[in-house]
N, C-alpha and C positions, 0 to 999 in steps of 0.2 A: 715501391714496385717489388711485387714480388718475384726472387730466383726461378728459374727453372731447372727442373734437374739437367744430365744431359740423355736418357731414355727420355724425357717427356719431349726434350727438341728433336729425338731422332724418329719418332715413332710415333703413331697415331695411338689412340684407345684402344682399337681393336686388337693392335697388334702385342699392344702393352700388358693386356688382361689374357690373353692367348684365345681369344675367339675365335672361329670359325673364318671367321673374313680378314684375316691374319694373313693367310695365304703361305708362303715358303718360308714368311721368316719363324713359325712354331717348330714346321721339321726340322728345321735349320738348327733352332735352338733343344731339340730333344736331342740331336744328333751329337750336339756339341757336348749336354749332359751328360751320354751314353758314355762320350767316350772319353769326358774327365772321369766318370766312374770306375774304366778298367784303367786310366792310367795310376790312377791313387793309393793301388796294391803295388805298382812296380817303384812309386817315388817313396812309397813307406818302406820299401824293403831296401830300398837305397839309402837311405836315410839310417836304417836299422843296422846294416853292414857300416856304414861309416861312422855309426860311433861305436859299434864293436873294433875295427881300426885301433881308434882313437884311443879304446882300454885297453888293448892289449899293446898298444905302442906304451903304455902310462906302466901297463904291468913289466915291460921290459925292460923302460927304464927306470922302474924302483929295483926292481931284483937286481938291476946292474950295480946300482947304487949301495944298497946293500952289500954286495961283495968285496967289491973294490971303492967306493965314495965317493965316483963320478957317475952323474952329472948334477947332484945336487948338495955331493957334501957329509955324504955320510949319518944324516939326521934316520935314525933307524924308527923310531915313533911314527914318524912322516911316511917313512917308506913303507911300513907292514899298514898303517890305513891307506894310502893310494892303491895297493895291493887288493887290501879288503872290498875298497871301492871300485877298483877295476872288474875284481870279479863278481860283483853285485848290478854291474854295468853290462855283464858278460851274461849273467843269468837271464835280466830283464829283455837283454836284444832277443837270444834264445827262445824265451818264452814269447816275444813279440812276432817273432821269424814264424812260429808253429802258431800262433792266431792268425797271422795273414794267410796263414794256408789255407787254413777253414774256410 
């Protein structure tokens, strides 16, 4: 016996192929499209501030590291790449921030 999806148990043909004879649920479902559409610029710019966060918390605490040896000990190799890499984290959001603008 073959499964069925769960669109093939909820919906008929018509409604499944977006025909005419579909009735409310196509509006329904362009509506729903439309407006994951505008939400997907504000969960990417949220997403893009949080791991900007994220590097400049990582840049704070190498540099602290670096000066005094807390909070991981003083490994200075370690700390000038987390540094490196924070700010390479810091450019990409930047740059991502001004795409989503467009």
């Amino acid at each position: 016996m073959l499964a069925t999806s769960a669109c093939t148990a909820l919906y008929s043909p018509a409604q499944r192929f977006g025909s005419a004879a579909a009735g409310p649920y196509v509006l329904s479902h362009l509506n729903a499209a439309e407006s994951e559409q505008q939400e997907t610029p504000r969960v990417a710019r949220n997403v893009v501030f949080a791991s900007l966060a994220v590097a400049g918390g990582m840049m704070i605490a190498c540099i602290a590291d670096l000066t005094s040896g807390y909070p991981f000990g003083g490994q200075m190799m370690l700390d000038i790449l987390f540094i490196v890499a924070a700010l390479i984290v810091g450019w990409m959001g930047i740059d991502c921030l001004r795409g989503i603008r467009r």
